[in-house]
NUDREN-976661 format. One record per atom (N, C-alpha, C, CB): x negated, y, z; residue in one letter. Coordinates in steps of 0.05 Angstrom, whole numbers, plus 5000, padded with zeros to 4 digits. Atoms other than C-alpha are relative to their C-alpha. Last residue first. Glycine has a CB too. Layout:
BEGIN
XYZA
...
END
This chain:
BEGIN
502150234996X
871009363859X
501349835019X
497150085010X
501750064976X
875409983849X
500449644994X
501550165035X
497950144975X
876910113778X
498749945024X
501249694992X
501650084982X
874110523715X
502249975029X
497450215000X
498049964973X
877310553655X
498749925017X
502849875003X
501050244978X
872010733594X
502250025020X
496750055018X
498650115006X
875211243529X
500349755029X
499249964972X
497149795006X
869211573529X
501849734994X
499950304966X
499449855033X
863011123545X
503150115005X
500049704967X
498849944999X
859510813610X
500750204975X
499950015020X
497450185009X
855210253591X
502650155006X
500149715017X
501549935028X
847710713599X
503249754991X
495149874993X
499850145005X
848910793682X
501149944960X
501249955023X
502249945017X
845111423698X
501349684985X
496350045016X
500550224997X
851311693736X
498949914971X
502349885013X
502050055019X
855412313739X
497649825006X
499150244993X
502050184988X
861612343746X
497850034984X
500849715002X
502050025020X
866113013737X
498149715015X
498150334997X
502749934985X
872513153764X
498449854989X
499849965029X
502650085022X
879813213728X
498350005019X
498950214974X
502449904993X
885213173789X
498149864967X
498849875037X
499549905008X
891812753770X
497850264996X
502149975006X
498149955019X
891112353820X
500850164987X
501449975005X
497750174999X
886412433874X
501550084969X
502050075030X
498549905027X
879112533887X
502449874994X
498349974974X
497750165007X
875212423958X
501050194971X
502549995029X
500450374986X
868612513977X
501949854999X
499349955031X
496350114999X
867613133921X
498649665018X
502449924951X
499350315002X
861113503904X
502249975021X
497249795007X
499449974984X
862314253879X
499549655001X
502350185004X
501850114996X
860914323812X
499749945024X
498450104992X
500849714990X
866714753795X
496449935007X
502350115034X
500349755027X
869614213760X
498550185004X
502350184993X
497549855014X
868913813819X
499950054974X
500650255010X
499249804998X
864113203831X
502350184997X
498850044993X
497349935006X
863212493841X
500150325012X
502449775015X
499249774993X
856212223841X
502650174993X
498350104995X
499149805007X
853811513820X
501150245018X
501549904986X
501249945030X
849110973835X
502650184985X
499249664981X
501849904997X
850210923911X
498750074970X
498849865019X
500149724980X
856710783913X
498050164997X
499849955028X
499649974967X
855810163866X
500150285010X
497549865018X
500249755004X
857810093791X
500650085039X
502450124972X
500349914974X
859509273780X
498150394999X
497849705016X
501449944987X
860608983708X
499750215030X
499150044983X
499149874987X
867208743687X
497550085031X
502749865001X
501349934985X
867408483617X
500050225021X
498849994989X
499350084962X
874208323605X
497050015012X
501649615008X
501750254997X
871408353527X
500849835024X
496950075002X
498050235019X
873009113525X
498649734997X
500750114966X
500850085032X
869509393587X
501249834981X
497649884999X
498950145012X
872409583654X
500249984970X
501650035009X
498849875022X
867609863693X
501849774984X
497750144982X
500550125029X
867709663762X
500550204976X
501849764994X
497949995025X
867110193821X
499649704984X
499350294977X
501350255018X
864410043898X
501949984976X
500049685017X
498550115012X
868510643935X
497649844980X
502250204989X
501350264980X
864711033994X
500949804977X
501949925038X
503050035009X
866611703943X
498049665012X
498350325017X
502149884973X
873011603954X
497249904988X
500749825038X
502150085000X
878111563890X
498850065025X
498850094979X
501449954977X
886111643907X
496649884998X
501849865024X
499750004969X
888611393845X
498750045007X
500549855013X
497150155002X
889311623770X
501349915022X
499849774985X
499850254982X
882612073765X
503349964984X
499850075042X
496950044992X
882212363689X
499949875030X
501749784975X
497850265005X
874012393680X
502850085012X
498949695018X
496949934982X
869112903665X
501749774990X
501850344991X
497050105017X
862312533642X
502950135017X
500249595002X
497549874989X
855312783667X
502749964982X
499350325004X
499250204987X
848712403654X
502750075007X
498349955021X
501250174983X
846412883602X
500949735012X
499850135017X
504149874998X
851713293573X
498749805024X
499350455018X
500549715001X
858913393580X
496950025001X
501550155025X
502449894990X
860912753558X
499450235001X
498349924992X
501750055016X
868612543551X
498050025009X
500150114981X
499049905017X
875412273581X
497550144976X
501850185014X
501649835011X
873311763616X
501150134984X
498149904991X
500950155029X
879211373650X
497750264997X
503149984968X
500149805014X
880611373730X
498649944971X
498750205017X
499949664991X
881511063793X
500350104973X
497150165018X
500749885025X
885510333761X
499550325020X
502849984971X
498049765023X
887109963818X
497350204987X
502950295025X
502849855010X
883809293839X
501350214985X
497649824979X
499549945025X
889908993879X
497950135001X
502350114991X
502450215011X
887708533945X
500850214962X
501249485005X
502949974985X
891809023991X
498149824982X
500149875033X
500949735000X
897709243948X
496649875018X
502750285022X
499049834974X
898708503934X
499050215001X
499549905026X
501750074972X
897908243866X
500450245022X
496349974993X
501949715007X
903908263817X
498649875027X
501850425002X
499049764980X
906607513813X
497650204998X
500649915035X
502149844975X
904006993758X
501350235010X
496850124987X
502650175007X
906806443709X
498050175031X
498450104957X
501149864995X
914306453726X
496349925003X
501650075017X
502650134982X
917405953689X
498050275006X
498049724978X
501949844990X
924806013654X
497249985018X
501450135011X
498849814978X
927505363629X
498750165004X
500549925022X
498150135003X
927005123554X
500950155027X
499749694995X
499550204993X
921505583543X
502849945007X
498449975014X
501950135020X
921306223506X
500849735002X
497050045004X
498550175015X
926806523531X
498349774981X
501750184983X
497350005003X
923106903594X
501749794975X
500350294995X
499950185025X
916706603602X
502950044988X
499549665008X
498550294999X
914506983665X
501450014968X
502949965030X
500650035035X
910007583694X
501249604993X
494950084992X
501050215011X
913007823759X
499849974966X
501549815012X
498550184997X
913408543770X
499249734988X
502250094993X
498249944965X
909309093775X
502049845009X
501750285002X
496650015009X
904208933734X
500850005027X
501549714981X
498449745010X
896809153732X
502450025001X
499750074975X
501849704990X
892408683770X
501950234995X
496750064979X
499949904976X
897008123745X
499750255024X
499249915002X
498049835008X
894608213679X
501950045025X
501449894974X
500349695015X
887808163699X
502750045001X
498750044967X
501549984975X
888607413739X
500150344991X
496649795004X
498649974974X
893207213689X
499850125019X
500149855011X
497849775004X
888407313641X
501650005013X
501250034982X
502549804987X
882306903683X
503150284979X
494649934980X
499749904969X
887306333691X
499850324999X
497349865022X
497549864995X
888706323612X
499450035032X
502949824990X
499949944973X
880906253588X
502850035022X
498650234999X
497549934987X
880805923525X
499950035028X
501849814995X
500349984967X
873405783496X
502350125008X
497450175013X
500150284987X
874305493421X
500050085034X
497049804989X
502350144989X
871606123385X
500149745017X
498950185013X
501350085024X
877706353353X
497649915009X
499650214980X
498450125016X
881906343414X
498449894976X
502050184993X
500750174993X
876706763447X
501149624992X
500050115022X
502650145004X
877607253403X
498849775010X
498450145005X
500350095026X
885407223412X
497249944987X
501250194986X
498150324995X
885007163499X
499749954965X
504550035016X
501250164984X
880207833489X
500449674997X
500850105025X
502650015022X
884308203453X
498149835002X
498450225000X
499250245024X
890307943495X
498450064975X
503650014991X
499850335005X
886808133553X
501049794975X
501749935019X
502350155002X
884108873527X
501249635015X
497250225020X
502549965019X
890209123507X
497449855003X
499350275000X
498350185022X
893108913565X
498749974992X
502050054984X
499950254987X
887809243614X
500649914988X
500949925017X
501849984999X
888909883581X
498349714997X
499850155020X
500650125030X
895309913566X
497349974995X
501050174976X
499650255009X
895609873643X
500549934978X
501449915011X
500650234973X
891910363665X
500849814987X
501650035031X
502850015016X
893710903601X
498849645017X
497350385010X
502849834991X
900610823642X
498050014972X
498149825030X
500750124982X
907710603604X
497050105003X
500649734997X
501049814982X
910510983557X
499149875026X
502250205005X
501149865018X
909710593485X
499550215026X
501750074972X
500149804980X
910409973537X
498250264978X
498249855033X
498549885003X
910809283487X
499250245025X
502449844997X
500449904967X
905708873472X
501650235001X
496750095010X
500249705003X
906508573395X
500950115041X
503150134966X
499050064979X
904207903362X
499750205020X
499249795008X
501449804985X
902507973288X
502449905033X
500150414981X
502349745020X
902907503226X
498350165022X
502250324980X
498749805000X
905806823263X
498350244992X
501250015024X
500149805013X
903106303234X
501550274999X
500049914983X
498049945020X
906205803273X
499750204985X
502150035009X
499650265015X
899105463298X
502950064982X
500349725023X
502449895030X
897106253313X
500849784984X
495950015003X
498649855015X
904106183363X
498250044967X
500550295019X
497349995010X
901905593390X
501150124979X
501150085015X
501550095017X
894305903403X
502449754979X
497249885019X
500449925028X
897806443436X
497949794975X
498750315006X
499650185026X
901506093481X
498950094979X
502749964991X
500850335006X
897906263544X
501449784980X
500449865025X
502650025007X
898606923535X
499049784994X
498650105015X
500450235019X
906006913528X
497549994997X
501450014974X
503650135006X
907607433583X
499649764985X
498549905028X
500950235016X
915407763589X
496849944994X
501350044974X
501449985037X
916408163645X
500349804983X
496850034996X
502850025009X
921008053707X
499050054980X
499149815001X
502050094970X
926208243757X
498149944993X
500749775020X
502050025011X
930508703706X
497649895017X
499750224990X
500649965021X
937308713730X
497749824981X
499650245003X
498950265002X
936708423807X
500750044961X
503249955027X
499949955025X
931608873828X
501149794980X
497650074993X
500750135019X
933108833892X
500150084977X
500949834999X
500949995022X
934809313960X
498749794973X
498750125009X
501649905022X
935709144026X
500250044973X
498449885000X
500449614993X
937808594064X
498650104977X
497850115032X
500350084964X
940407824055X
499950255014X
496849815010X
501649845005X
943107993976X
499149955032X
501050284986X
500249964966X
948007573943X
497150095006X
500749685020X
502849964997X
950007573867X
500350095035X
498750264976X
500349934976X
954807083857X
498050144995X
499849825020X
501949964993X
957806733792X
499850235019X
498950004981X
501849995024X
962706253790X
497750124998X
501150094983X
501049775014X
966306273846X
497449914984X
499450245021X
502850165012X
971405583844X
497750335000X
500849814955X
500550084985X
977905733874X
496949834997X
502149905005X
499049844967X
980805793808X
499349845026X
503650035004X
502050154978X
976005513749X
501550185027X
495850074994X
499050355009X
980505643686X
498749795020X
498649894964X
497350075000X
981006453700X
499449625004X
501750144969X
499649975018X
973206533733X
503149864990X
497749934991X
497850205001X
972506763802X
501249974962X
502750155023X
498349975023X
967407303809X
500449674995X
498650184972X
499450325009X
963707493870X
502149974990X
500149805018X
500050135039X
960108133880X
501549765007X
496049894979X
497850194996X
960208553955X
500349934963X
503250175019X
498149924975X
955409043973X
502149774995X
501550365001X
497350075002X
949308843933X
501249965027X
500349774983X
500050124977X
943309313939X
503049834999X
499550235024X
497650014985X
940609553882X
500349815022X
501949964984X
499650194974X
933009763862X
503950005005X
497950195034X
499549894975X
932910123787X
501049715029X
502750254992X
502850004985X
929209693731X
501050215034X
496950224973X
500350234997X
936009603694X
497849905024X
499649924975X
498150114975X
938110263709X
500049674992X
503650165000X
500150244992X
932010433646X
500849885028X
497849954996X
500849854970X
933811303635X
499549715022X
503250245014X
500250244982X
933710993565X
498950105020X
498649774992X
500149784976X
933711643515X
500249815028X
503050254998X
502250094991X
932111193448X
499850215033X
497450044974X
501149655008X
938211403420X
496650025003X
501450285028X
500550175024X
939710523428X
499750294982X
502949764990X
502550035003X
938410773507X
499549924963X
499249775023X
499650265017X
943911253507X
498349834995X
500850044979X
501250025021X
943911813560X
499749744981X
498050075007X
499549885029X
950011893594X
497150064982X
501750315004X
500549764997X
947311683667X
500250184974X
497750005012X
501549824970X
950611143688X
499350254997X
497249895012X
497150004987X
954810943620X
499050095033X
501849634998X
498549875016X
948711043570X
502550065028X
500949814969X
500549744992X
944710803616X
501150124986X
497650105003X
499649924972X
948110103619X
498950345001X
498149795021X
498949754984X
949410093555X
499950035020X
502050065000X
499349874966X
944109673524X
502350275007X
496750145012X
498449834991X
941609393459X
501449965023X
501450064983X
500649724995X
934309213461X
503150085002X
498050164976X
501749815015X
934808523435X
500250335006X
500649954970X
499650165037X
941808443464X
497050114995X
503250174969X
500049975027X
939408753539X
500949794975X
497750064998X
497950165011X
937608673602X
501750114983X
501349915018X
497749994993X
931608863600X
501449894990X
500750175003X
496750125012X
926208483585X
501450135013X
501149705004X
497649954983X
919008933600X
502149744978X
501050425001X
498349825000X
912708653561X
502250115018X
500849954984X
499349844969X
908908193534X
501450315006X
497250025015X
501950164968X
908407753484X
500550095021X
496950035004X
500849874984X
913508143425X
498849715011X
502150195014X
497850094989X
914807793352X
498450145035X
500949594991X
500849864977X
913107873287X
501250025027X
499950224994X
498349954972X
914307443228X
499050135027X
500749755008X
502450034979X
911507643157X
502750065032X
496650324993X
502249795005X
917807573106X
498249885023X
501050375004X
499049754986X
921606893088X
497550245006X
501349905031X
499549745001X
920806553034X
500950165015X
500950034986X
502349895027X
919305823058X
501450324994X
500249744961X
498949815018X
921405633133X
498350164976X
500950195017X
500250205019X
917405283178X
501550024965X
501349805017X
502450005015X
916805823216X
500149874986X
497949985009X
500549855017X
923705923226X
497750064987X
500750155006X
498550145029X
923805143259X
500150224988X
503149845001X
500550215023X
918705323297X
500749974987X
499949845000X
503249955018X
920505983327X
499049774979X
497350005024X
500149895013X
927605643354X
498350084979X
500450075007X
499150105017X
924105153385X
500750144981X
501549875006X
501950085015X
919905653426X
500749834980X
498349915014X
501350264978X
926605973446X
498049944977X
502549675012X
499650335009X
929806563411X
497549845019X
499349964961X
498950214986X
932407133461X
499749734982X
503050065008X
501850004981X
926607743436X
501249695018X
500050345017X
497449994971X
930507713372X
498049835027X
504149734989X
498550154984X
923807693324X
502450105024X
498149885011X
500450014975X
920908303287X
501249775019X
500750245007X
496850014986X
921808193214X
498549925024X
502949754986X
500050164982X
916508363157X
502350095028X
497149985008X
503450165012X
916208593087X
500349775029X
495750315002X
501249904974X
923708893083X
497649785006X
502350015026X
502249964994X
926208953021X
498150065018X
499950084993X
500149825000X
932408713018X
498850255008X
500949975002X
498949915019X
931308102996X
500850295002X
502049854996X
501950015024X
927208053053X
501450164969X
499449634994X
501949704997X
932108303100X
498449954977X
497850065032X
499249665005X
936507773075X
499050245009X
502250065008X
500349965019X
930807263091X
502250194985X
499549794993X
502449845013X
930407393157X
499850014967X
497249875011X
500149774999X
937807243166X
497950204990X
500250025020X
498349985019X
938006613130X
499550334998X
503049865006X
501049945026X
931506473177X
502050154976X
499049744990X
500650285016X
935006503241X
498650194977X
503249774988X
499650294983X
936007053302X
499549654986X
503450015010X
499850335017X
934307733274X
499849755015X
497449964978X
498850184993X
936808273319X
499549754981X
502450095003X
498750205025X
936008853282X
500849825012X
498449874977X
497749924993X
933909193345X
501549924980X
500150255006X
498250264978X
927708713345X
502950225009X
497549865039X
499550024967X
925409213289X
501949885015X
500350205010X
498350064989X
924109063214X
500849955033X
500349854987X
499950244965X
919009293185X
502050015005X
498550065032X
498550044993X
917909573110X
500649795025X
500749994981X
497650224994X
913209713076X
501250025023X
499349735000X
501050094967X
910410433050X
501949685002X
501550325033X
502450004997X
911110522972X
499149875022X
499350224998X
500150315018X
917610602963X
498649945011X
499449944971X
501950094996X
918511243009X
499649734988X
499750035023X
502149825005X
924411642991X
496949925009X
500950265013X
500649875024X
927911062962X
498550314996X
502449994989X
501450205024X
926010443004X
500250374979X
502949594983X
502850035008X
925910913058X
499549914981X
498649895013X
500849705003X
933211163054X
496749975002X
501550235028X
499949955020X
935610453051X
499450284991X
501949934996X
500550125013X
932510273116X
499950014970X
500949885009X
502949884997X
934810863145X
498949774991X
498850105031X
500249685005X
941410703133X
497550164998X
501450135021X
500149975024X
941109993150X
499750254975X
501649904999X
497049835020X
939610243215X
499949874968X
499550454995X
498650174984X
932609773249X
502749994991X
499850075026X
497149934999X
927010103221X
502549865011X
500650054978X
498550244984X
918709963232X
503750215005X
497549905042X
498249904983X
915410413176X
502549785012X
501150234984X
496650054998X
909710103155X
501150145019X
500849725006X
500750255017X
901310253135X
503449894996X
497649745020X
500850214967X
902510983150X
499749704977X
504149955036X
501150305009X
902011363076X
499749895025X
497049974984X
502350094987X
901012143094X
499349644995X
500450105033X
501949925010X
905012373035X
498349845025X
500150324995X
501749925030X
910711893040X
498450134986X
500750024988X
500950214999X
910811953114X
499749844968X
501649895020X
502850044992X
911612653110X
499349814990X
499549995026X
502049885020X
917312573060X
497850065012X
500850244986X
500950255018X
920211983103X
498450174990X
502049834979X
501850284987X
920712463173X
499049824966X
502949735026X
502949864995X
924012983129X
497649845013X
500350255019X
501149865021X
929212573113X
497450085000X
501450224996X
500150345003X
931012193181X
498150114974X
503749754994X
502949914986X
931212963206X
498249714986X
500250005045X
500549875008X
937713003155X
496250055007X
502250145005X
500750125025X
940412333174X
498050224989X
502649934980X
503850024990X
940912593251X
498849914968X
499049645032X
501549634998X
947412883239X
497449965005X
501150235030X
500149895019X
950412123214X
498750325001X
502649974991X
497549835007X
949311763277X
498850154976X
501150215026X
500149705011X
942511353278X
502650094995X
498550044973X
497949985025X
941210693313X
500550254993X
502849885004X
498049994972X
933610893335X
502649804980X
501450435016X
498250214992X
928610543299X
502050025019X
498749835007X
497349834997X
924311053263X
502549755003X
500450224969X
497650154993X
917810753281X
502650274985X
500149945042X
498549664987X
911311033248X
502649835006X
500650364972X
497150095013X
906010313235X
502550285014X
501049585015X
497549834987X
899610453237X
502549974995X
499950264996X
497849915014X
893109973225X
502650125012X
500649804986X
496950044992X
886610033250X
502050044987X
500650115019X
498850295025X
880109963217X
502849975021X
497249574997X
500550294984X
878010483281X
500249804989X
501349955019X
502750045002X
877311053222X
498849715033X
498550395002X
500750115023X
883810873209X
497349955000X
500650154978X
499750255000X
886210953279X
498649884976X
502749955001X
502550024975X
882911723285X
500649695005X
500550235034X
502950025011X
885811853212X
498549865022X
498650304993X
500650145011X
892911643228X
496649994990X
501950024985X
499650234983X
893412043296X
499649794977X
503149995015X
502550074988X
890412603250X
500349785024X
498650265010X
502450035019X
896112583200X
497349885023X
499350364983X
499750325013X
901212543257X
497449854984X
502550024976X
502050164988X
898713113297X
499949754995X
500050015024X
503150034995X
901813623255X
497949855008X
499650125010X
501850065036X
907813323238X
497450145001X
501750154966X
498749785013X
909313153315X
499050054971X
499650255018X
501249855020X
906812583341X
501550224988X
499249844981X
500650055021X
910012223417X
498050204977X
502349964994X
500749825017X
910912493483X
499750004960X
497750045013X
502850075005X
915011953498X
498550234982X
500049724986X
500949874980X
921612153528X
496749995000X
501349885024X
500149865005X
924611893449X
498650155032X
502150024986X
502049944974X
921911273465X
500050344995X
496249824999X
498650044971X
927010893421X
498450095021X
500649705007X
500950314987X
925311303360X
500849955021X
497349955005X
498750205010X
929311873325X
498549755008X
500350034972X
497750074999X
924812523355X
500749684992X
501250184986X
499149984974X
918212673372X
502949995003X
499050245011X
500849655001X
914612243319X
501950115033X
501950214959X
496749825014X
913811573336X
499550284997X
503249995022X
498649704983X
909011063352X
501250094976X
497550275015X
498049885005X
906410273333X
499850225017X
502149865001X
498249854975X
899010113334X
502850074980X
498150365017X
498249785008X
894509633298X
501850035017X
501349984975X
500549975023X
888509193305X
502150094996X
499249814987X
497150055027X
888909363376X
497950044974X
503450325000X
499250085019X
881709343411X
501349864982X
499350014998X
499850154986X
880209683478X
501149744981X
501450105022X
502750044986X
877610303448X
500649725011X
499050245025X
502050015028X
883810263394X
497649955025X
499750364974X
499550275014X
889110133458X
497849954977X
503050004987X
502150194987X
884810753491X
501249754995X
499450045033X
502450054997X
885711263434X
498949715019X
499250275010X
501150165029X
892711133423X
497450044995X
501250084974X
499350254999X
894711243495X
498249894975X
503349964997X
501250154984X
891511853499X
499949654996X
501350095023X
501949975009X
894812173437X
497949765019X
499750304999X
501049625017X
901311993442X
497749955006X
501150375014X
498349785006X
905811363456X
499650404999X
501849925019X
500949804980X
901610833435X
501550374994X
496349984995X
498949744997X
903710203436X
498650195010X
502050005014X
499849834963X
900009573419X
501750204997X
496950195015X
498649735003X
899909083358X
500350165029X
503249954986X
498849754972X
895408583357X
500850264995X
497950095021X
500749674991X
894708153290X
501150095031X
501850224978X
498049765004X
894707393295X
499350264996X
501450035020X
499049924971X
888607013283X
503150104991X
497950275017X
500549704997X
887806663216X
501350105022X
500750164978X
503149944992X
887405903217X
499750315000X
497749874978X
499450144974X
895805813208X
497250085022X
500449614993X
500850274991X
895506093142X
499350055034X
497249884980X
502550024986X
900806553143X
499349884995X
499549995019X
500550034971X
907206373100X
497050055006X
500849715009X
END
């Protein structure tokens, strides 16, 4: 078992190149991704075998660690790609391959010994007996079933031989077994346990007429979904957020504690990344801030942030902030072109009148006024507005802005 006094690890997602540069600038101690097939994010640009190697060099040289997923469930015609995937990954060496198929499980131990062995929350582990038959069967560490309760956790921590326990913070819940799902399979024929999740859990409905009468309760409706007007997101209505247990979770020695969105913005792995980096250093130093993460992670979500199975009853900790009081993400640094001049990615609608922050790992969130920078084209052309998806160039004498930086209105 852990000792109890050593942080957790942070695990982030990053689902190609971008991503996995600014979870490392904002600082994961290790990343999960995938190649461009057999993971559950197969719409995720992901690594290809060329860009694998150097997605592991540019983490390594961050002291980061990598973990390559191959966690779809796997039909038998895909075994062949399953192959070739290990013999890379037994020359390049990730730190673990996170699996989920028994099949692919037993196809790493023997064309990849060497690498360990994860166990993804599509396994479904739910007690210790369980984790420890993965063990025995060589699997190093075991992702938690995303539906055990904080009791639960305890009493498998407590637990002697089992592997390193891992377990998501934050995140999307669909509705779902641990990740498995047919709803998009059966709406829109893609499968989400393929990793092709076209996510009709997160789509708006509008209920036209629901109510279900159960056999042994006649004249009794059981359960109702009712709707006044409009549209709901009656599926998938909130995230999961455990920030404010993480000094709980370090007391159950849990190994690593893992943020889920491999396709989700740069914006808001951004932010993450940096609160629960942030929330764990500060952890170790005695000063616990949970308002002031709330207050960030908020900033970025789109739906409420709440306690899904953890606690005994559900508890919503914090709602997305209103379009009018939200500090959105304009734009990331991408590099220096010399001097004072940096081309940057916008993300939203920038105006030059716009009072920036930078958003520094630490949650430091120094100020960058109107009048101390210059927003240009490409062309060189100066710019009073810049939108989405637009490269354009800042340039500004301020000595804290670096590659990789997200910068936000003030």
């Amino acid at each position: 078992m852990k000792d109890p006094a050593i942080l957790p690890e942070l695990l982030c997602p990053a689902g190609d190149l971008k991503r996995l540069q600014t979870v490392l600038f904002y600082g994961a101690d290790a990343v999960y991704l995938g190649g461009t097939h057999l993971n559950l994010r197969s719409k995720a640009a992901g690594f290809d075998f060329e860009s694998l190697p150097q997605a592991l060099d540019l983490a390594r040289r961050s002291k980061a660690r990598v973990y390559f997923c191959l966690n779809a469930i796997l039909p038998q015609k895909h075994l062949q790609k399953v192959r070739k995937y290990l013999e890379l990954l037994a020359e390049i060496k990730p730190d673990g391959i996170i699996a989920a198929d028994p099949g692919v499980i037993s196809m790493a131990r023997e064309h990849a010994p060497h690498i360990p062995l994860h166990l993804s929350t599509q396994a479904g582990t739910y007690n210790a007996p369980s984790a420890r038959f993965w063990k025995e069967h060589g699997v190093d560490r075991v992702n938690l079933a995303r539906e055990l309760s904080l009791t639960d956790i305890r009493e498998m921590s407590r637990q002697t031989g089992l592997p390193q326990l891992e377990m998501f913070v934050h995140g999307a819940m669909c509705m779902a077994l641990s990740g498995h799902c047919l709803l998009s399979a059966h709406l829109n024929k893609r499968s989400a346990n393929q990793g092709l999740c076209t996510h009709p859990c997160r789509f708006d409905y509008r209920a036209r007429a629901l109510a279900l009468e159960e056999r042994t309760r006649p004249g009794e409706i059981t359960w109702q979904v009712w709707e006044e007007e409009g549209y709901s997101r009656i599926f998938s209505s909130q995230d999961l957020c455990l920030v404010r247990f993480l000094g709980w979770l370090r007391r159950q020695g849990i190994s690593s504690i893992k943020i889920e969105g491999r396709m989700k913005s740069v914006s808001y792995l951004g932010v993450t990344t940096d609160v629960y980096r942030t929330a764990l250093d500060d952890l170790a130093r005695g000063d616990f801030r949970p308002g002031l993460y709330l207050e960030e992670l908020a900033s970025v979500s789109s739906r409420p942030l709440g306690s899904g199975f953890f606690l005994p009853a559900n508890k919503i900790f914090s709602k997305p902030a209103l379009e009018s009081g939200r500090k959105k993400i304009l734009a990331s640094v991408e590099k220096k072109l010399g001097g004072q001049r940096w081309l940057v990615q916008v993300k939203s609608r920038w105006s030059r009148d716009m009072d920036l922050e930078l958003v520094l790992p630490g949650l430091e969130r120094p100020g960058l006024r109107q009048g101390d920078y210059l927003l240009e084209g490409i062309n060189q052309e100066e710019l009073q507005t810049a939108h989405s998806g637009q490269q354009v160039v800042l340039t500004t004498g301020n000595e804290l802005v670096t590659e990789h930086l997200l910068l936000r209105r003030a």
